[in-house]
N, C-alpha and C positions, 0 to 999 in steps of 0.2 A: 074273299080276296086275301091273300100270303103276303106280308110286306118285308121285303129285305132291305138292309142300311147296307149303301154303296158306300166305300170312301175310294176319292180318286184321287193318285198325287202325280202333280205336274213335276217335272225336270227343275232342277235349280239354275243351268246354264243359262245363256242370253240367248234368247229366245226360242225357247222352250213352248211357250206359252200359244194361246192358241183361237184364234175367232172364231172357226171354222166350227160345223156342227159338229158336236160330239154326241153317239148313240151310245148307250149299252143296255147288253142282252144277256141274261143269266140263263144257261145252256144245263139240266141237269137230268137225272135216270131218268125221269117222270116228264119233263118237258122243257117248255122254254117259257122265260117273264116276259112280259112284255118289255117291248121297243122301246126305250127311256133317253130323252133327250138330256144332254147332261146342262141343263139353263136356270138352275138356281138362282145365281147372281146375274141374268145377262151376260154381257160381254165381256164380264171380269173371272166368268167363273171355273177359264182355265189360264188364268196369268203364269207365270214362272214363279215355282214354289209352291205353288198352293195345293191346302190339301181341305178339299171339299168332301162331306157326305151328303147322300144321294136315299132317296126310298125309291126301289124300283119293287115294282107291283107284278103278282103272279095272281093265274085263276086258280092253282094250286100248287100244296106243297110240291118242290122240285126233286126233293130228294137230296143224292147225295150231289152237288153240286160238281158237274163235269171241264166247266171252262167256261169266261168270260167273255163275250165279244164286244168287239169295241168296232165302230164304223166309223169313218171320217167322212162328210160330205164338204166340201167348198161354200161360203159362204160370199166373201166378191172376187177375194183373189186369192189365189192359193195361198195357206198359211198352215205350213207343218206344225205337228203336237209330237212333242217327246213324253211319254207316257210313265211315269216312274213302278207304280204298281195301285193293283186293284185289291182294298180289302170287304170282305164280302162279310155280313155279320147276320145270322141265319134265325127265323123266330126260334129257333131253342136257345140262341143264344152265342153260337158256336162261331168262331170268328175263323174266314180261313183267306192267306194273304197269296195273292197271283201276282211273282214278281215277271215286270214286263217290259222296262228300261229299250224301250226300242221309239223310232219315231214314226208317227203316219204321215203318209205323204200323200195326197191327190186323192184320190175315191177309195182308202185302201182301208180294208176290215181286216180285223188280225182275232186271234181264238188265242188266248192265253189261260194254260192251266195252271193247277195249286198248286204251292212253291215245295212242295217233297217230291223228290228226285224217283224217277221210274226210269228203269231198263228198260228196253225194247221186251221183254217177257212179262213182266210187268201188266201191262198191257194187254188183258186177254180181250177186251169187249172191241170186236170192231172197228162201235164208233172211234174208238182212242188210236188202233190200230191206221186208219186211214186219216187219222187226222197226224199223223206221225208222216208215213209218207208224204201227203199232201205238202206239208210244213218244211222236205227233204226237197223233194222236188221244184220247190218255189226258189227255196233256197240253192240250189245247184244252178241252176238258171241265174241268180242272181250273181255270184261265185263262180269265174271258173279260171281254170289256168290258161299259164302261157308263159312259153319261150321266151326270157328276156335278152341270154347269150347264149350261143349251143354251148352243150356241155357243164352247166352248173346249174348249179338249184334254179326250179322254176317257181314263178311268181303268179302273182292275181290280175287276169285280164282286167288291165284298165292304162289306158293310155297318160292318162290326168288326174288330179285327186278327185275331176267334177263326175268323172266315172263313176266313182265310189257311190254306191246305198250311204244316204246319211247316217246308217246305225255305225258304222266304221270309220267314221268320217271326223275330223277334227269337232268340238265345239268352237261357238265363236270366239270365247276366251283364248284358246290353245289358238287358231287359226291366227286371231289380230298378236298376237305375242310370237309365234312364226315368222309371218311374213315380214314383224318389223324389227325384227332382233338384229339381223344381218348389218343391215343398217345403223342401227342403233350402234353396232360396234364399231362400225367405222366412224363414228362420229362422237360416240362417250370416249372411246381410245386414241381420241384426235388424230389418224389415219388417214384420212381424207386427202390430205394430201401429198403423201405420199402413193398412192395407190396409183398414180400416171406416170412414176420415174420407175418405167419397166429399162433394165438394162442398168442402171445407174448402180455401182457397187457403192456398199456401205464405205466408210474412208478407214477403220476399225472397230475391234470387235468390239471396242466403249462405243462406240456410235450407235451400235442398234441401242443402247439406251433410249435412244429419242422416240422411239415408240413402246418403249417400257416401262418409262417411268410411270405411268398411271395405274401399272396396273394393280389389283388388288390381292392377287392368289400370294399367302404365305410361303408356299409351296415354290412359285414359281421367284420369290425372293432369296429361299433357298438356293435355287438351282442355279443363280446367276451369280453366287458368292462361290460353288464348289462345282459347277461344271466339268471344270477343267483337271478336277484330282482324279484320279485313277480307281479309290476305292468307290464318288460317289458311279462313277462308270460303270464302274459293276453293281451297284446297287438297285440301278434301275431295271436290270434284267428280272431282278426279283419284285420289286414291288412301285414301278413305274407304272405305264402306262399301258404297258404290253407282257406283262409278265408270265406270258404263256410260252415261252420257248424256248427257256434254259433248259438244257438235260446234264443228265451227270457223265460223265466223261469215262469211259469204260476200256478202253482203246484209240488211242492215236488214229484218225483215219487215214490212208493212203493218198487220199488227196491235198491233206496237211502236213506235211512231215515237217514237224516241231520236234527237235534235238533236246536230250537233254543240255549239249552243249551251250545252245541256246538260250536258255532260261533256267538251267541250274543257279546261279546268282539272283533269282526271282525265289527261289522255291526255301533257302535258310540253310542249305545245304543238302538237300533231299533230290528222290530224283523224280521224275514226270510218275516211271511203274510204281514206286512206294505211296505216291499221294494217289493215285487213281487206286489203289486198294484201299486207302482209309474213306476214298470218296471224298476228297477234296479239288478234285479236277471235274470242272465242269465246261460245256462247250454250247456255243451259239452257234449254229448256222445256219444262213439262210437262203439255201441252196432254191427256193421256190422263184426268186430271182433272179436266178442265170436264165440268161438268155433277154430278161426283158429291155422291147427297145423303150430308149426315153422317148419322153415326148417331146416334140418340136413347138414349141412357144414363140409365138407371133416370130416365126424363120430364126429362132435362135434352138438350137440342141440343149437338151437335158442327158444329165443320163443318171443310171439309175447302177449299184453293184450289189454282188452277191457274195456277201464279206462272209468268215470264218473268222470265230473269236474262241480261244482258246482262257479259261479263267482258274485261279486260284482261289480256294478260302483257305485265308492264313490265320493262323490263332487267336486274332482279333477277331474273327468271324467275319472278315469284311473279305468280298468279293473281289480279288486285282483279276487285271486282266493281265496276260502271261505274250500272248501271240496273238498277230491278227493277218489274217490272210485275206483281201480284197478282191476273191476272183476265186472262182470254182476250182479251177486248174491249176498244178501249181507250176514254175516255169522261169525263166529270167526276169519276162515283163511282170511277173504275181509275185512281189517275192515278201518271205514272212516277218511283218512289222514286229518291233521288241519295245518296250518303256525303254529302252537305253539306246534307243535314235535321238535324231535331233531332235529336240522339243517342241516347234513349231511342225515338223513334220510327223510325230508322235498324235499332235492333237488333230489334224488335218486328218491322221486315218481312223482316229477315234470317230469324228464328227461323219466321217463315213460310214461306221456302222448304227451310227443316231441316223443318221438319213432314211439308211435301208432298213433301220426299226421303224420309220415312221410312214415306208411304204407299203412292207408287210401287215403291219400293225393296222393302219387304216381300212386295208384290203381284206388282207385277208382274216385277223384276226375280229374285225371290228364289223365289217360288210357283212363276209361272208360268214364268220363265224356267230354271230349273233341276231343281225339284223335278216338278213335271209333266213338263215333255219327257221326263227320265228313265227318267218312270213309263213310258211309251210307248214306249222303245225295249226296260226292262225286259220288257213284257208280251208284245211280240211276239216278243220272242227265247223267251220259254216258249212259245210258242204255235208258233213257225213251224221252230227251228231243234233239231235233234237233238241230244243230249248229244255225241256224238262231230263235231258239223259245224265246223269250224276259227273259225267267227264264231262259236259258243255259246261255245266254248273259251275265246278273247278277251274278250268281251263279261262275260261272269257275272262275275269279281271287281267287275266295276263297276256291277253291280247287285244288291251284296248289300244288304238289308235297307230296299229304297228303297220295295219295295211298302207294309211293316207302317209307316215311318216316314209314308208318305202318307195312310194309311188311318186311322191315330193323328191326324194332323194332320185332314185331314176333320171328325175329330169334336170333339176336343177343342180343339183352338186354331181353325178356321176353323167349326165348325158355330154352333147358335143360341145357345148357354151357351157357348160358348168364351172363351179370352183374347181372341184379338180381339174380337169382339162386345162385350166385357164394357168395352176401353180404349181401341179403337182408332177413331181417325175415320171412318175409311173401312171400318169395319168392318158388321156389318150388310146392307140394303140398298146401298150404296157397295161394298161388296167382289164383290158378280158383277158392276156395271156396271164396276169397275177393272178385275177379272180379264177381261172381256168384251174389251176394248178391246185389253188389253196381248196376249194371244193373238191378235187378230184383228191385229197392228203384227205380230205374228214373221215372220222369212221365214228362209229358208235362209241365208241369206248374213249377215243379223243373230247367227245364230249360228256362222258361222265366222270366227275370231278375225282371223286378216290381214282377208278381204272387209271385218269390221265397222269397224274400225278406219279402213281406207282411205274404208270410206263417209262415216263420220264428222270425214273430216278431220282426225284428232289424231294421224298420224304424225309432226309436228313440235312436239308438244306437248312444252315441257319438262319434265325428272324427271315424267313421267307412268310409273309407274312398274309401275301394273297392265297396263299394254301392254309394257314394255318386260318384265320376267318372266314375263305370259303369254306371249308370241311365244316365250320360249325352253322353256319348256313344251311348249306346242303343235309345239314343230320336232322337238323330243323325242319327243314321242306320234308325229309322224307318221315321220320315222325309224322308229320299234320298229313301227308299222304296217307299211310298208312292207316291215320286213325280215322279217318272221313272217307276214303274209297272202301274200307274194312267194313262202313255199315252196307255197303249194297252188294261187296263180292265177298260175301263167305265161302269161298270154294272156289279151286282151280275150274270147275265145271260149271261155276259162275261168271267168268270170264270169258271162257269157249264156247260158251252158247248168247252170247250177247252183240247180235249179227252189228248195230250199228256201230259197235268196239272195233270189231275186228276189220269195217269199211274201212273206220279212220284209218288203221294203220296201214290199210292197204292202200289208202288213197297218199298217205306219206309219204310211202316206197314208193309203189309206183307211179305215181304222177310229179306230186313234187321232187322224188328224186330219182327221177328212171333216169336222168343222164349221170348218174352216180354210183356205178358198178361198184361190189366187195365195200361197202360202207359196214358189213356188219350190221346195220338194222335190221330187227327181226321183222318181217311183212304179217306176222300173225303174232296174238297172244297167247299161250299155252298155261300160265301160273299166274297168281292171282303175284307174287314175285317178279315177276317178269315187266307185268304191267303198273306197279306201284315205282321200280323204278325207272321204268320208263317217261311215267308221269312227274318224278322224281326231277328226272330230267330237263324232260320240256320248260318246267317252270324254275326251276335254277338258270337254265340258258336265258330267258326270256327277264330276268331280272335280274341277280347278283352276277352273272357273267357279264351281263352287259354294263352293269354298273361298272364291274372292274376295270374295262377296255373302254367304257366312254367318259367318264365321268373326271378323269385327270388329263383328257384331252389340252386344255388351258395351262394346268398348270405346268405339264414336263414340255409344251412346245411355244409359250409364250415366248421364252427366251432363247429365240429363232436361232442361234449356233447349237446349241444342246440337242434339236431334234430336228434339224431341216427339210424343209416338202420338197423340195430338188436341189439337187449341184448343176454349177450352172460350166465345169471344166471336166475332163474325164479324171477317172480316179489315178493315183502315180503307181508308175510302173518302175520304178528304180528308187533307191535309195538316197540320201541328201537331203541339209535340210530348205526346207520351201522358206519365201518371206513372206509376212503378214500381208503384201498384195494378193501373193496368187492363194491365197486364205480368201482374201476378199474378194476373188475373182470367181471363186469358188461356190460359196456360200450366196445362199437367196439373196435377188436385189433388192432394193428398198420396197417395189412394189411388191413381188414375190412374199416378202415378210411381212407386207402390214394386213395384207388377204391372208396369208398363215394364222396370223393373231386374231383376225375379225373371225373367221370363219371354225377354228379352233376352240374360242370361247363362245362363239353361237351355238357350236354342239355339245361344249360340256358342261355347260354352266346353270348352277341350279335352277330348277324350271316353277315358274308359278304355278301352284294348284294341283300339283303333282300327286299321284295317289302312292302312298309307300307299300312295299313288301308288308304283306299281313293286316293290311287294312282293306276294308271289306262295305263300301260306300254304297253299293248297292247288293244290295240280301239277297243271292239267288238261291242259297240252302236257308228253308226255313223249318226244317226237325232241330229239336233241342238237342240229340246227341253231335249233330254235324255244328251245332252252332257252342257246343262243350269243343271240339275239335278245334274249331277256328279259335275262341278265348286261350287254349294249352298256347297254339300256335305265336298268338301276340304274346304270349307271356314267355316261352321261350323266346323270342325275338327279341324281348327288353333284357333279360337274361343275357343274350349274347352280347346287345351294344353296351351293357354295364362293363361285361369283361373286357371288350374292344379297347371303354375310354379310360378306365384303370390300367391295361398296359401302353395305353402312350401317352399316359401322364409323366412315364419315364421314359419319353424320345424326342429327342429334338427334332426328327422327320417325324409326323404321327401318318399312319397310313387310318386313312380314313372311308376308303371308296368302297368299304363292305361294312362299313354299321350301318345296322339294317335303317336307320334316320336321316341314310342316303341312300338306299335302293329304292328304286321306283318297279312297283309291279309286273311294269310290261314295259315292253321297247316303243318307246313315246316321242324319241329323239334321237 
């Protein structure tokens, strides 16, 4: 008789743990061990945490040891096990670890192999071969897509989060911290009651104080003291909350005709042509919302505009705005706002282009630009790539819990009773013609960080700061790419011949995004290039992009005139100045703003338990040169936040939403 030392480790979450029978069967060239009931301790001896060893017993040596099975029988009442990993320790001595971080549920046996990453080629015997399929086709069945609106990315068939396989699925931590947060904020931010005075305008803009004052964001104390100045207006284009849609100003467009007449006394003597060759005219628009209708809130109109903003960097380096156009078209009714209007009407069309940043922003830069694409790389790595394939390996921490967060989002904030629907302008009818547009604008190269940038002309942007920290992010990610996908593709012909590689990307394209013509995604891999940064990609979108667009959610819209969820008056079509009524007639009512604030700081607010960018909580590479990889990786990472908090030691804004000790791995939230 052959005796091998099992060790088995439970999940750390709340209820992990497990009554139910647990078997294991060591599977190897020579044969199989015996059936081993995992009952050391009785009833204790799969609690949460625990990490038990086990002697399971063979009639002979097994050899090289091919995969682990684990069987779940029911014991009174169903009681799922979350499995953390299997370490196997062999009479020669030889220790080999099967990471397997998945949960059993009901009658279910699962086959987990050793934690070094294999190619589909890889694979010559058979048995491995069909155990590869098998594990594809469980998995496709479990996963599959589906139509959420025509015409934009598509998503994960499941109606509800209870759809979801528990591997994807919140833990009970994340889930009880979900459900009560909403809540929570209307009640830590004393809210509450304000939330039923729908229609009731604020009396002034000190008045929204009354749900402000509690709040805690530095950031958002800032913004309530300089709102209203012109340079922080343009500041936030750069490293707000949405800083993805400033470009540099290259030509006047035909549908703005901004004179120099007009804002020579803005420029120091100079003209519009002389500053747009040094590159210092830069231009917003946000032409993705023309046309969108408001939404109608309990029989009252919203509406929603597609402003043009025209900017200066003036030798202070600071951002002015120059012109701003409220309307696609230009005409008597659209006519071009200057700083040298009236005052109160100056600020009235500023807080118009804060509105329609915070309609785009939501939508399309924050939904569809992160939280969707994600969904779609998630879906197809379950669906196409095998627990053991070196890109599932990679890819899964950065798609943990992005499906239940999207599926939660679907219903509750994006379906018909949602928060949006209930506050938001563009909510409603407005939010599939937004989302329609801003998917149908993505391309490949929009979403890689240098191409975008360089498209956009804001490499010489100054202290633009969400480029300058992404860029070092991204150099980052693609390093640790490079050095960890480098141990399995030495070759362009290591790439092209690696069938379950090349499904993923086909299942990308064409499934998740077949209603996405000319996106530029390549449907195949061709260079071991091609596919580094691609992978590049996915995982920069899936954590520091996201961080950048969600994570200042709270602080630039706490202080509900700076970034407002709807106007509740149409935007002005003539010149003259407005009074602080039709300001407040304007701007979100009391209810309108304290659901802005609850639901604002429910989505960006530091999350418990959070797993950050470069940390690596469950071991699916377990070769020492892939785990040399992931160490370069943290350590450039502490590298980058050291540089971070060293330059905004000298800012009195610090942008913070890209050190890496505020990225979260995967889209969580």
């Amino acid at each position: 008789m052959v005796t091998y030392k099992v060790t088995v480790a439970t999940g750390t979450s709340y209820y992990s743990g497990t009554n139910d029978y647990i078997y294991v069967t060591l599977v190897g060239e020579k044969g199989s061990s015996k059936r081993t009931i995992l009952d050391k301790w009785l009833f204790n001896d799969l609690e949460r945490g625990s990490v038990h060893e086990y002697k399971v017993e063979s009639e002979t040596d097994l050899g090289c040891i091919w995969w682990v099975q684990l069987d779940k029988e029911r014991f009174l009442v169903e009681d799922n096990w979350f499995c953390s990993y299997v370490m196997v320790r062999t009479p020669s001595g030889e220790s080999l670890v099967f990471p397997c971080y998945r949960w059993l549920c009901h009658n279910d046996s699962v086959c987990i192999r050793e934690g070094q990453a294999k190619r589909p080629y890889d694979d010559s015997l058979p048995a491995f071969q069909s155990h590869r399929q098998q594990e594809l086709v469980e998995r496709q069945k479990l996963y599959r897509w589906k139509v959420w609106k025509p015409g934009i990315i598509r998503c994960i068939a499941a109606e509800t989060e209870e759809d979801l396989h528990p591997d994807v699925k919140f833990d009970n931590d994340k889930r009880t911290d979900f459900e009560n947060s909403l809540h929570l904020a209307l009640g830590e931010l004393f809210l509450k009651k304000f939330v039923n005075m729908f229609g009731t305008s604020w009396h002034s803009l000190e008045s929204f104080q009354k749900i402000f004052w509690r709040v805690k964001s530095p950031i958002g104390i800032y913004v309530v003291n300089h709102w209203k100045e012109d340079w922080f207006f343009g500041y936030q284009f750069k490293n707000g909350c949405n800083p993805c849609l400033i470009e540099r100003c290259r030509e006047i467009p035909k549908k703005f005709p901004v004179t120099d007449a007009m804002v020579n006394q803005f420029l120091g003597g100079s003209t519009l042509e002389q500053e747009m060759k040094k590159g210092n005219i830069y231009i917003v628009d946000y032409k993705i919302l023309d046309g969108t209708i408001g939404n109608v809130i309990k029989g009252k109109q919203q509406y929603v505009a597609a402003p043009i903003c025209l900017l200066f960097q003036d030798p202070q380096n600071r951002l002015m705005p120059l012109a701003i156009q409220l309307g696609q078209l230009p005409g008597p009714n659209n006519p071009i706002f200057l700083p040298s209007d009236p005052e109160n009407l100056w600020l009235l069309v500023k807080i118009w282009v804060r509105s329609s940043d915070f309609q785009l922003h939501q939508v399309g830069f924050h939904l569809c630009g992160t939280h969707l694409l994600g969904e779609v790389f998630c879906v197809a790595t379950l669906r196409q790539l095998t627990a053991v394939h070196p890109v599932f390996k990679l890819l899964t921490p950065h798609t943990r819990y992005t499906l239940e967060i999207n599926t939660r989002a679907r219903n509750e904030l994006l379906g018909k009773n949602g928060v949006i629907s209930r506050v938001v302008a563009s909510g409603g009818p407005g939010l599939d013609a937004v989302a329609l547009k801003a998917c149908q604008s993505f391309t490949y190269r929009s979403m890689c960080l240098p191409d975008n940038l360089q498209d956009r002309g804001v490499l010489e942007l100054k202290e633009y700061f969400y480029r300058d920290d992404g860029l070092q992010i991204w150099s980052a990610i693609s390093k640790y790419v490079k050095n960890i996908m480098g141990l399995y593709y030495k070759s362009d012909r290591d790439v092209l011949e690696d069938v379950e590689l090349q499904a993923w990307m086909k299942d990308v394209v064409q499934e998740g995004f077949t209603d996405l013509p000319g996106t530029g995604f390549p449907e195949s891999f061709q260079s071991r290039e091609e596919l580094f940064k691609f992978l590049t990609t996915v995982i920069f979108t899936c954590s520091a992009q996201h961080a950048a667009v969600n994570n200042g959610q709270y602080d630039w819209s706490c202080w509900v005139p700076n970034s407002p969820c709807t106007m509740r008056e149409p935007p002005p079509t003539s010149k003259g100045d407005r009074s602080i009524d039709q300001l407040m007639d304007t701007l979100p009512d009391m209810s309108q703003s304290a659901v802005q604030m609850a639901f604002t700081w429910h989505l960006g607010r530091p999350l418990p338990n959070k797993i950050l960018l470069g940390s690596f909580e469950e071991e699916y590479f377990t070769e020492p040169d892939a785990k040399k990889a992931m160490m370069e990786f943290q350590e450039d990472l502490k590298e980058i936040e050291r540089r971070i908090e060293d330059r905004n030691q000298g800012l009195d804004l610090k942008y913070q939403y890209l050190q890496p000790s505020n990225i979260e791995s995967s889209i969580s939230i």
